[in-house]
Structures are given as C-alpha cells and as structure tokens.
Biopython code that builds the backbone (N, CA, C, O; Angstrom):
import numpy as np
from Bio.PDB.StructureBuilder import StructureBuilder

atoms = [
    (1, "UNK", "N", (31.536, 11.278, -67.921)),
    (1, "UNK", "CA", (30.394, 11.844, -67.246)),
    (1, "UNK", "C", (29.124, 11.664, -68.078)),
    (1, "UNK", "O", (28.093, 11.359, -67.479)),
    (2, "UNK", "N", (29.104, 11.810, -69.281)),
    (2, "UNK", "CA", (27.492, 11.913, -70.344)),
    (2, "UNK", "C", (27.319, 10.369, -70.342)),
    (2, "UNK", "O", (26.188, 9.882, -70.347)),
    (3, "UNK", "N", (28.860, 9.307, -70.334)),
    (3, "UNK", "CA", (28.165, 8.181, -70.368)),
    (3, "UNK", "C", (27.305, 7.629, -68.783)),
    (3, "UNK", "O", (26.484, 6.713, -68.813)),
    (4, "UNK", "N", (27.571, 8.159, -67.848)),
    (4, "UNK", "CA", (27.116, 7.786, -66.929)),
    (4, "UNK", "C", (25.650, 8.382, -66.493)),
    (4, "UNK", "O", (24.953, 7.878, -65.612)),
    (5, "UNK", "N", (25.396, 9.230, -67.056)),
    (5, "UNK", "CA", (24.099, 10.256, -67.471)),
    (5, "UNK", "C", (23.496, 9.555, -68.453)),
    (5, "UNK", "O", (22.326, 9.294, -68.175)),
    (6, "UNK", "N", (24.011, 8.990, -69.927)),
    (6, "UNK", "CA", (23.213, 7.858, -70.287)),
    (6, "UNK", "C", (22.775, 6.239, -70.152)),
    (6, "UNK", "O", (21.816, 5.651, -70.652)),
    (7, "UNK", "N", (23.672, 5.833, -69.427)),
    (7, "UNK", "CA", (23.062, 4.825, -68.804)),
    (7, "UNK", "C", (22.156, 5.136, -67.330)),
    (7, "UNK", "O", (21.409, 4.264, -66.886)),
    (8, "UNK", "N", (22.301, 6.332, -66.713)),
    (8, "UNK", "CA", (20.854, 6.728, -65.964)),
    (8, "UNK", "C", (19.724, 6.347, -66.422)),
    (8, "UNK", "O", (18.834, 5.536, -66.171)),
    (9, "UNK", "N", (20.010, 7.204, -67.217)),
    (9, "UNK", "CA", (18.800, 7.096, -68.497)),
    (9, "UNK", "C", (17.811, 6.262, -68.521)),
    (9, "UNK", "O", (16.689, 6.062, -68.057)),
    (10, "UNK", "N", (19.007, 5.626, -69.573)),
    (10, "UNK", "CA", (18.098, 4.130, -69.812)),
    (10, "UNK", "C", (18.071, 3.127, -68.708)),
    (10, "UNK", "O", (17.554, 2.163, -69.274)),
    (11, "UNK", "N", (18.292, 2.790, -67.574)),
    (11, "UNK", "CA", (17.953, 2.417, -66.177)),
    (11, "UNK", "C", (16.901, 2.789, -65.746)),
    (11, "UNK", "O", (15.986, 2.007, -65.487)),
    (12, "UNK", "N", (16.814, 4.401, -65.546)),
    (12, "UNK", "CA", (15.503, 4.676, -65.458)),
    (12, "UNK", "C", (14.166, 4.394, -66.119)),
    (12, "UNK", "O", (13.086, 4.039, -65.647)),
    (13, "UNK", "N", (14.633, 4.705, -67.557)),
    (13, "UNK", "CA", (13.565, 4.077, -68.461)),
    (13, "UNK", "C", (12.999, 3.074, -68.540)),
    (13, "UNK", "O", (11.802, 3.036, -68.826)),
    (14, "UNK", "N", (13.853, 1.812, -68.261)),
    (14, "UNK", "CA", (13.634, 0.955, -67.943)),
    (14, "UNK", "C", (12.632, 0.257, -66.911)),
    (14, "UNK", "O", (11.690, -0.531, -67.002)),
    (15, "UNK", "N", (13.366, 1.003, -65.779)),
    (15, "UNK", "CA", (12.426, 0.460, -64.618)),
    (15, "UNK", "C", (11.159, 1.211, -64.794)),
    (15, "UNK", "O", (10.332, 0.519, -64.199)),
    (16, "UNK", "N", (10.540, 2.269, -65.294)),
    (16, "UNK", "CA", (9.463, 2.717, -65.080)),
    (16, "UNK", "C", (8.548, 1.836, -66.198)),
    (16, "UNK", "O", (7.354, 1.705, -65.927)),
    (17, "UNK", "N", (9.156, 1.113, -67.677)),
    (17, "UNK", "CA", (8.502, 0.186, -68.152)),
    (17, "UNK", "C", (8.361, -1.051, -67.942)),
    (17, "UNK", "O", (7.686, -1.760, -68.688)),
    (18, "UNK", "N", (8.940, -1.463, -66.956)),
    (18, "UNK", "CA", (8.705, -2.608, -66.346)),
    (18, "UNK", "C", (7.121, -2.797, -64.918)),
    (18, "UNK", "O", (6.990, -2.164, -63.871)),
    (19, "UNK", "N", (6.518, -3.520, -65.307)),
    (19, "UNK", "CA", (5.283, -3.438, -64.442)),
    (19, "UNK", "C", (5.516, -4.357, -63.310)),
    (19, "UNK", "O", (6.073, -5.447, -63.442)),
    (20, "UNK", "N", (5.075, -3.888, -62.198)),
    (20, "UNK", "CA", (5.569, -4.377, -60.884)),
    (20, "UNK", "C", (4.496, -5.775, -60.332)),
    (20, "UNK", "O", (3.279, -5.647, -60.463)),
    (21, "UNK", "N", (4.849, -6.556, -59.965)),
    (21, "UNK", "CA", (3.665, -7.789, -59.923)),
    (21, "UNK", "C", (3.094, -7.512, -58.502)),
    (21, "UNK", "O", (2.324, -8.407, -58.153)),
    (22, "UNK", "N", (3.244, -6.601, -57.660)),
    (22, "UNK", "CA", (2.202, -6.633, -56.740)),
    (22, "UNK", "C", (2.147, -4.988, -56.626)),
    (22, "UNK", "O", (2.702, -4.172, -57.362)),
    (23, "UNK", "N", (1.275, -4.743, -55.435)),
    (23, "UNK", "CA", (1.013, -3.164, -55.128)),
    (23, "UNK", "C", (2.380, -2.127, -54.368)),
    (23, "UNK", "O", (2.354, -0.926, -54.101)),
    (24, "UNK", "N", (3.641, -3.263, -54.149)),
    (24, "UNK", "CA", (4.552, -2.336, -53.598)),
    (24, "UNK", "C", (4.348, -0.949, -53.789)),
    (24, "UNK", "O", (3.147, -0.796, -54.012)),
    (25, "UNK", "N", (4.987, 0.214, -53.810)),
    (25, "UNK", "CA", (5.529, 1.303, -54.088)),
    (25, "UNK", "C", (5.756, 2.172, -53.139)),
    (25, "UNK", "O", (5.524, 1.968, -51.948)),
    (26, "UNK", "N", (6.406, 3.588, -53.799)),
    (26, "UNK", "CA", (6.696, 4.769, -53.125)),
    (26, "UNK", "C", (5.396, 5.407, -53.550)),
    (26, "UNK", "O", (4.523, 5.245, -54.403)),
    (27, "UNK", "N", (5.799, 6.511, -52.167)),
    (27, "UNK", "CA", (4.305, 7.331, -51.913)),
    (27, "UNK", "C", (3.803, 7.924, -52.842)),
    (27, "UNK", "O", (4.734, 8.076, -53.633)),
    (28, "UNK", "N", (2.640, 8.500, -53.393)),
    (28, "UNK", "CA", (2.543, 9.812, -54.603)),
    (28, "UNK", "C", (3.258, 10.642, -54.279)),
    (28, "UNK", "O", (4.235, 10.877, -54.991)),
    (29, "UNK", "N", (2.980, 11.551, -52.821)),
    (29, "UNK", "CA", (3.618, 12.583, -52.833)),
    (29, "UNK", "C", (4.318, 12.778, -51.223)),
    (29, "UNK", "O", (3.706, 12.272, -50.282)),
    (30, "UNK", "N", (5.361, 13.381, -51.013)),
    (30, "UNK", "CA", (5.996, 13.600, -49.461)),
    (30, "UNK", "C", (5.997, 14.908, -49.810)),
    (30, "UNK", "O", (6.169, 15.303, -50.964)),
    (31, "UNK", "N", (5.844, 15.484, -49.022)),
    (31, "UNK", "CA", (6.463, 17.260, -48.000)),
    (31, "UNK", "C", (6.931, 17.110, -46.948)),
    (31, "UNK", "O", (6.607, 16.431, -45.974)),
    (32, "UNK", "N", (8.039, 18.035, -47.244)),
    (32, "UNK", "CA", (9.044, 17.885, -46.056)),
    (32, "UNK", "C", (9.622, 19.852, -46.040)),
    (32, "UNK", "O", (9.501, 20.776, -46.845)),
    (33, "UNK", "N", (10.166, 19.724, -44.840)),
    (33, "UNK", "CA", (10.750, 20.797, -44.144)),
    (33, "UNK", "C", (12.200, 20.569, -43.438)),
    (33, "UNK", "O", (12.364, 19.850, -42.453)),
    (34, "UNK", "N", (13.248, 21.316, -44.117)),
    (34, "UNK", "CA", (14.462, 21.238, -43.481)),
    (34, "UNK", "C", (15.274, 22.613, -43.108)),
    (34, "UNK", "O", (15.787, 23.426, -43.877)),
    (35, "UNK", "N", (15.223, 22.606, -41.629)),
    (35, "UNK", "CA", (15.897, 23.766, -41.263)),
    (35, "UNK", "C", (17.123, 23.403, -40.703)),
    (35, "UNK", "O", (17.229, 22.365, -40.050)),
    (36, "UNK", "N", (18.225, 24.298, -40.934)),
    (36, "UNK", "CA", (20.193, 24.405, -40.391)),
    (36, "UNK", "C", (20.538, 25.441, -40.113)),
    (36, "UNK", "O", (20.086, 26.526, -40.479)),
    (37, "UNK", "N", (21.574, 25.153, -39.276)),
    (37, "UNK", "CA", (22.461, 26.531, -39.074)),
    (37, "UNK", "C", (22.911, 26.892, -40.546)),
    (37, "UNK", "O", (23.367, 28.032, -40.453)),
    (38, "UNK", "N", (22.988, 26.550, -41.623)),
    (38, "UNK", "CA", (23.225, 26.906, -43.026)),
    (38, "UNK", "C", (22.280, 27.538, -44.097)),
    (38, "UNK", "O", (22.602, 28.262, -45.040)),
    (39, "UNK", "N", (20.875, 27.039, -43.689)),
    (39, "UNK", "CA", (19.665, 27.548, -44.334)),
    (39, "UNK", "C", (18.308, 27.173, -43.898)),
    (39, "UNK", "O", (18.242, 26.864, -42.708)),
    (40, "UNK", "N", (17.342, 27.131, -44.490)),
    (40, "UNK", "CA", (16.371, 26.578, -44.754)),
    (40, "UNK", "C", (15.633, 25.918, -46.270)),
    (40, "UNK", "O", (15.727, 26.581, -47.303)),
    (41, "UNK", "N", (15.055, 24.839, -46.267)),
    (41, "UNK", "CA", (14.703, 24.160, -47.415)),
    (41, "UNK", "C", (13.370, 23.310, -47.076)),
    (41, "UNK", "O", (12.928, 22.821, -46.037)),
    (42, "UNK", "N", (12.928, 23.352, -48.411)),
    (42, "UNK", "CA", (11.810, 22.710, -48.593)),
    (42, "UNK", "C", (11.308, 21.565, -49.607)),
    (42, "UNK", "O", (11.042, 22.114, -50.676)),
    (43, "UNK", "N", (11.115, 20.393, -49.661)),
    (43, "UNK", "CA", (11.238, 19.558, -50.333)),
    (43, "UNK", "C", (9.879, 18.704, -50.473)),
    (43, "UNK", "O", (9.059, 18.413, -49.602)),
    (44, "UNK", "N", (9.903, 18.362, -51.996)),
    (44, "UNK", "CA", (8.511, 17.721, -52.229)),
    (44, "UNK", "C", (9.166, 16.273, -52.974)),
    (44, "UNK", "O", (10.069, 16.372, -53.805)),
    (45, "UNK", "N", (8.718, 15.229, -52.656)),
    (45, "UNK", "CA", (9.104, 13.936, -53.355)),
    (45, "UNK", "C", (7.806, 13.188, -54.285)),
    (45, "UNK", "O", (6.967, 12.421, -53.811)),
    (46, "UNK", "N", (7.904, 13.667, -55.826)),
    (46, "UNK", "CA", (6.709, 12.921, -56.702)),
    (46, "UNK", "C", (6.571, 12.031, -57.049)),
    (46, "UNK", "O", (7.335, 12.186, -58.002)),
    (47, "UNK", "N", (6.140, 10.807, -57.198)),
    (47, "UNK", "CA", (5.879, 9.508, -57.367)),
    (47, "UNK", "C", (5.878, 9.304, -59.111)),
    (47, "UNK", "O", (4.935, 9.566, -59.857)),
    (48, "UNK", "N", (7.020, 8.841, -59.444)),
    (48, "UNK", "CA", (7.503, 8.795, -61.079)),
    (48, "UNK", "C", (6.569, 7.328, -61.652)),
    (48, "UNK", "O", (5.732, 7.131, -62.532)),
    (49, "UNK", "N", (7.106, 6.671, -60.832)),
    (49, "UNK", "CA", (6.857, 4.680, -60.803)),
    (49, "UNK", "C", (6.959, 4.396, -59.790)),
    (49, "UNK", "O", (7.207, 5.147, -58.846)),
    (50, "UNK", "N", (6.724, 2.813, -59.756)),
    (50, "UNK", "CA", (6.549, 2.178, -58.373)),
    (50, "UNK", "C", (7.812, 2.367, -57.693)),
    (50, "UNK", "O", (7.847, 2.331, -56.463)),
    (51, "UNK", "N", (9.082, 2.608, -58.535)),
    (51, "UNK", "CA", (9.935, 2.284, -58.053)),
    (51, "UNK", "C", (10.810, 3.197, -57.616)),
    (51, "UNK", "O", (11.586, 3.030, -56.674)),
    (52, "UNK", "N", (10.630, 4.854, -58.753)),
    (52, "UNK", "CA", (11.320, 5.620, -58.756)),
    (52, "UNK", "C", (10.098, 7.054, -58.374)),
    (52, "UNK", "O", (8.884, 7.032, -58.572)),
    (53, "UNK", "N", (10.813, 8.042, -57.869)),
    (53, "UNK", "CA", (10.415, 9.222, -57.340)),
    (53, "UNK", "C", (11.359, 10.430, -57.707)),
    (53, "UNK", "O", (12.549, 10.131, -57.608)),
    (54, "UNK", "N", (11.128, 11.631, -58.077)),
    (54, "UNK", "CA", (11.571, 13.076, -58.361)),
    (54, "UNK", "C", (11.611, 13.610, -57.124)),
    (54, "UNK", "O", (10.609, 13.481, -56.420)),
    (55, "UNK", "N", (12.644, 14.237, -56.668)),
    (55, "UNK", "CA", (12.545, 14.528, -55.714)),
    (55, "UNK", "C", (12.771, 16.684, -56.041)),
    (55, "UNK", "O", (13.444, 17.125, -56.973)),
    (56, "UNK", "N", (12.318, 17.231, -55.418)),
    (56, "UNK", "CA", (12.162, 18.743, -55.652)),
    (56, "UNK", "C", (12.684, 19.455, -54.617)),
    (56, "UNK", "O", (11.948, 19.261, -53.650)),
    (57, "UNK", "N", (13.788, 20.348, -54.263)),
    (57, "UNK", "CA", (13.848, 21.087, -53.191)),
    (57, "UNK", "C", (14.593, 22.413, -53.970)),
    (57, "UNK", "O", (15.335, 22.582, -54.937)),
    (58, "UNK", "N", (13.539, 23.720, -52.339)),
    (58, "UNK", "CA", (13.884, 24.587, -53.041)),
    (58, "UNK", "C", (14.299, 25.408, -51.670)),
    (58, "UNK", "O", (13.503, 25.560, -50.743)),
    (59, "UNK", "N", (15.482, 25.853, -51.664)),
    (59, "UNK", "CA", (15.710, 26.970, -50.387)),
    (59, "UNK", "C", (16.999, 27.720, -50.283)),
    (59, "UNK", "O", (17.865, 27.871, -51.145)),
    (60, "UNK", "N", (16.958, 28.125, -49.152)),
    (60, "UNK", "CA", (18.120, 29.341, -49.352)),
    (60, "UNK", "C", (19.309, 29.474, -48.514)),
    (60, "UNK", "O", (19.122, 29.886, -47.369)),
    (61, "UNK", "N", (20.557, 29.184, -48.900)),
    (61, "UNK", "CA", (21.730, 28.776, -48.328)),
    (61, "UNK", "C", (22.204, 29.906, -47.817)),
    (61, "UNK", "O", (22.119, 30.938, -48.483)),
    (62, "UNK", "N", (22.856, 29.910, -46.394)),
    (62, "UNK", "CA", (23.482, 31.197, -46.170)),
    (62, "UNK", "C", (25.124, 30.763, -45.919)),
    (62, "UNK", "O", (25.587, 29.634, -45.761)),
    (63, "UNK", "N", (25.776, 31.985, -45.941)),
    (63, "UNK", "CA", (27.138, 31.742, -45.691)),
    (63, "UNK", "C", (27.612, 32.813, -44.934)),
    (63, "UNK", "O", (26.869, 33.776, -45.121)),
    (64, "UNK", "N", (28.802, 33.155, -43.921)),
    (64, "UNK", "CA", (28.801, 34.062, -43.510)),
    (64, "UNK", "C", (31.039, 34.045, -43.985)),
    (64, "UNK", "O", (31.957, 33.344, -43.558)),
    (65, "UNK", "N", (30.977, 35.309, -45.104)),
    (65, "UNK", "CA", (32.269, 35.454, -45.800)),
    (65, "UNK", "C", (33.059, 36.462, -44.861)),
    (65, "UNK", "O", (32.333, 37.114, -44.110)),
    (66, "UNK", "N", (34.177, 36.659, -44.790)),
    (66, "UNK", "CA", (35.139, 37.166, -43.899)),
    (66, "UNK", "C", (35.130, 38.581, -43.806)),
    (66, "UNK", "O", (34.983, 39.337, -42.847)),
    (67, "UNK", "N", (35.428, 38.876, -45.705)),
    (67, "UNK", "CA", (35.223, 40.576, -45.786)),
    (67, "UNK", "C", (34.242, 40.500, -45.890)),
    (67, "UNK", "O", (33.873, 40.443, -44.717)),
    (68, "UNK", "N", (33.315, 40.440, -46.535)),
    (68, "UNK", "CA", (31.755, 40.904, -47.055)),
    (68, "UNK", "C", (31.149, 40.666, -45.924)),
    (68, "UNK", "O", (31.286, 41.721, -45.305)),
    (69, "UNK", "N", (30.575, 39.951, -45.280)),
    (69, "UNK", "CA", (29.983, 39.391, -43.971)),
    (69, "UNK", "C", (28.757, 38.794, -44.078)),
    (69, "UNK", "O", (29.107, 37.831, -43.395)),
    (70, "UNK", "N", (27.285, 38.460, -44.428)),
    (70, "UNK", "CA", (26.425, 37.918, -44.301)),
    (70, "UNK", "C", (26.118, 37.965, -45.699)),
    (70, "UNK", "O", (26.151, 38.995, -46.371)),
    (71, "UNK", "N", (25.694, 36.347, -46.296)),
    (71, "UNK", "CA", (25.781, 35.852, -47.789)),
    (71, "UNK", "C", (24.507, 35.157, -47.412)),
    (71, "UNK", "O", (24.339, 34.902, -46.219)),
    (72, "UNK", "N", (23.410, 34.753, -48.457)),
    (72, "UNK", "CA", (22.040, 34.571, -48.751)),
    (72, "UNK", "C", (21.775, 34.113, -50.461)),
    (72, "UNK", "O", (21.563, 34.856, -51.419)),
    (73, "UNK", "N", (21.877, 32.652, -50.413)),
    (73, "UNK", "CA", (21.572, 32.578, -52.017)),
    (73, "UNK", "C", (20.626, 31.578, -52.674)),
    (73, "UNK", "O", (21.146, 30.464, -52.747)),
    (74, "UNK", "N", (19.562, 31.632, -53.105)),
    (74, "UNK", "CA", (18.485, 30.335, -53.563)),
    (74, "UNK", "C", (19.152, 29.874, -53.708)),
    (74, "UNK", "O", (20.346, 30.162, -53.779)),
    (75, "UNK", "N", (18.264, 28.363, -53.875)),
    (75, "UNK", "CA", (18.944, 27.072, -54.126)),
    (75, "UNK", "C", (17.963, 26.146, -54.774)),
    (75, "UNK", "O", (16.935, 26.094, -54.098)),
    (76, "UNK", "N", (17.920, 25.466, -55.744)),
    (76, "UNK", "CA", (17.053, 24.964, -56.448)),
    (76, "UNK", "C", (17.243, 23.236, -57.051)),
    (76, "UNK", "O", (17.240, 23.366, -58.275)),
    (77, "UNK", "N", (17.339, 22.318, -56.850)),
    (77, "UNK", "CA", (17.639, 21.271, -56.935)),
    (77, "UNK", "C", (16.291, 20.068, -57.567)),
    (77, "UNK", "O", (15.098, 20.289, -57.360)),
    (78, "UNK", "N", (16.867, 18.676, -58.435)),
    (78, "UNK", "CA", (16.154, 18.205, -59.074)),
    (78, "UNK", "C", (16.984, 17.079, -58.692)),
    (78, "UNK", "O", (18.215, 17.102, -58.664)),
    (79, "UNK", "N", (16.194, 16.027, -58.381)),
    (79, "UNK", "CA", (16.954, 14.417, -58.081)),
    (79, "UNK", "C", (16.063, 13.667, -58.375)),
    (79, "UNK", "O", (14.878, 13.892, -58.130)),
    (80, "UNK", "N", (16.614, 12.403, -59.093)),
    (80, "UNK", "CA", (16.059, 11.425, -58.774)),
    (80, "UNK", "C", (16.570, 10.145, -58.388)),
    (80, "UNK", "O", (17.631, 9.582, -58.657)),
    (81, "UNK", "N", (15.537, 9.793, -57.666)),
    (81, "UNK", "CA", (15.559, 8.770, -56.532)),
    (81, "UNK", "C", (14.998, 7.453, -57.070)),
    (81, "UNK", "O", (14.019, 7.568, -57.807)),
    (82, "UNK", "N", (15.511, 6.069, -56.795)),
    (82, "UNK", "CA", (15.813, 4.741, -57.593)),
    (82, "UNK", "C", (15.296, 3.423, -55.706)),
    (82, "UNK", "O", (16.021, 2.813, -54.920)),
    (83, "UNK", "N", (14.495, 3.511, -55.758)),
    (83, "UNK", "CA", (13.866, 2.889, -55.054)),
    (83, "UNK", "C", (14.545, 1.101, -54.766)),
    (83, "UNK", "O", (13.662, 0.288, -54.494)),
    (84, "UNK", "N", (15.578, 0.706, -54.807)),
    (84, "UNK", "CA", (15.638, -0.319, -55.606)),
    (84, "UNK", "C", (15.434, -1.744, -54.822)),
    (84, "UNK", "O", (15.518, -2.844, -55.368)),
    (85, "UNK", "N", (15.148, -1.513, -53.434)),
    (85, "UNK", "CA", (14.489, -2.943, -52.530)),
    (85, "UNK", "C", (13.943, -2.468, -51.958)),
    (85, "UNK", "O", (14.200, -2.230, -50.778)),
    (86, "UNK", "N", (12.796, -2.076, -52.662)),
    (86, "UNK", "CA", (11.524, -1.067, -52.351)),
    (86, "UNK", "C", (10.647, -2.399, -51.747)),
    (86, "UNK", "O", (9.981, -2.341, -50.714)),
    (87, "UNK", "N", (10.797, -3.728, -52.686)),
    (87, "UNK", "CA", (9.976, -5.181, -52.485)),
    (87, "UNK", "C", (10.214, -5.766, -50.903)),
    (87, "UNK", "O", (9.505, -6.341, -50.078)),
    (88, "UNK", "N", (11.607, -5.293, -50.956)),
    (88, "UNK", "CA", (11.957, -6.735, -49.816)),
    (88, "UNK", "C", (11.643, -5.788, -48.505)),
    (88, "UNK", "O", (11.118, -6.129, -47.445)),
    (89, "UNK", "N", (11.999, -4.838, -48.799)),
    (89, "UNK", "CA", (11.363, -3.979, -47.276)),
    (89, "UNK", "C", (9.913, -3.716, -47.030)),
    (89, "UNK", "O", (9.429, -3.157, -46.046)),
    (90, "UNK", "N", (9.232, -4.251, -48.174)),
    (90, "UNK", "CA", (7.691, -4.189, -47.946)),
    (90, "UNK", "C", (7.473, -5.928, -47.188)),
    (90, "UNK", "O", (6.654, -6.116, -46.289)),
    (91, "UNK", "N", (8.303, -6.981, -47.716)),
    (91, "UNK", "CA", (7.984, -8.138, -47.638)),
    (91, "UNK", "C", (8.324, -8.424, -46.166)),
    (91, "UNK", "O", (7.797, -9.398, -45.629)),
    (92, "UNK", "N", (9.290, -7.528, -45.383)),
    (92, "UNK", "CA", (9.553, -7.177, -43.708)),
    (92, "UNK", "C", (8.638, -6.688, -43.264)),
    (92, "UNK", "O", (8.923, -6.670, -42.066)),
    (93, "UNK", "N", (7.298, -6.072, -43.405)),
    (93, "UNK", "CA", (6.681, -5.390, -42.882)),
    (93, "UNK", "C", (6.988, -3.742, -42.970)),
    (93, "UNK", "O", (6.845, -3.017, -41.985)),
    (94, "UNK", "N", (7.361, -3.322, -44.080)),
    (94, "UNK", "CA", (7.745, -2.144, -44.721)),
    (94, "UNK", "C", (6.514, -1.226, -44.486)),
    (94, "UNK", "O", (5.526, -1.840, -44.084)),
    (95, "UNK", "N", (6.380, -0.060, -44.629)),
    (95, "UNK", "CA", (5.037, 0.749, -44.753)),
    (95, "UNK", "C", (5.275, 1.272, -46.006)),
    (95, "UNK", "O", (5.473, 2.469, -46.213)),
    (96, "UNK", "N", (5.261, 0.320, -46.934)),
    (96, "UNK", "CA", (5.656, 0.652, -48.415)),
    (96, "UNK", "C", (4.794, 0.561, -49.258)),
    (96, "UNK", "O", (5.293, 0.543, -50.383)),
    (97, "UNK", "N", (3.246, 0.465, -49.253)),
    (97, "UNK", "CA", (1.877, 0.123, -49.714)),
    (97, "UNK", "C", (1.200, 1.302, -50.293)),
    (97, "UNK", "O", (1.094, 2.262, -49.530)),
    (98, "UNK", "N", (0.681, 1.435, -51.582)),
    (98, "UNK", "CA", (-0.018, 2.419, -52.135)),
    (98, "UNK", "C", (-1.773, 2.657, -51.347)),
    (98, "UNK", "O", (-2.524, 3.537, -51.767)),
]
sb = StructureBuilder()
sb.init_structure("model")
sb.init_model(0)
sb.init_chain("A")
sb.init_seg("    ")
for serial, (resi, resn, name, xyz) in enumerate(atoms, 1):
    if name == "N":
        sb.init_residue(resn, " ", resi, " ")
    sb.init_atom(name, np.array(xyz, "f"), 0.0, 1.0, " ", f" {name:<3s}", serial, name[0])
structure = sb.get_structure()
C-alpha cells in the first residue's frame, strides 16, 4: 500500500513539472452539488496543473440502522484527479481550454 502511495507521488510530481506545449487544461475551479437517497454533498474541483486537479467534498451520509433507527454522519473527502488525455479530447473538439 505506501509503495503505491509513493509512486502516486512521484507521478504526480512529475506531471505537474512537466510544462504542457499548448493551452490544454482543466478548469481553475468547478462547484458542484450532489443530492441521494443516502445524503447530500458538496464538491469543489481546484486546478493543481494542466493536468491534474484536487478534488474537495464535504457532506453528510445518512443511514437508517435496525435498532437505533435514523444515523447522520459528516463526511469529508480529499482526491486527486490525473487528467491523463486531457490533449486528445481537446484535439476532438473537447471544451478543455483555459
């Protein structure tokens, strides 16, 4: 598991030092809204590099338990997101443009 967490890593690292030869990229910033029969959530996606993005969500899971009966618990999450034919779907006519 830590080795696969360090080669993230340095993948990531990587691609964000690598400079991109045209204007491709992902957006600066997305907001988003997600509602379920399970919860509600809210999510912001930050623009790391051209290639890669942080993605942020924060909301509140419900569950409904047998004895106890109605369950309610934050939820807080950190991802990141690896863009990785971010090019060729711009080169289709992508809406992939800064």
């Amino acid at each position: 598991m830590k080795s696969k967490n360090i080669l993230f890593l340095i993948l990531a690292l990587t691609a964000i030092l690598i400079k991109a030869q045209d204007n491709t990229s992902v957006e600066k910033s997305i907001y988003s809204v997600q509602l379920g029969i399970m919860g509600v959530w809210g999510q912001n996606e930050i623009k790391l590099s051209n290639t890669i993005a942080l993605r942020t969500e924060i909301g509140l899971y419900t569950e409904i338990q047998a004895g106890s009966g109605f369950f309610m618990a934050p939820e807080i999450t950190f991802e990141p997101r690896w863009y990785y034919n971010i090019k060729k779907r711009a080169s289709k006519g992508g809406k992939y443009r800064e």
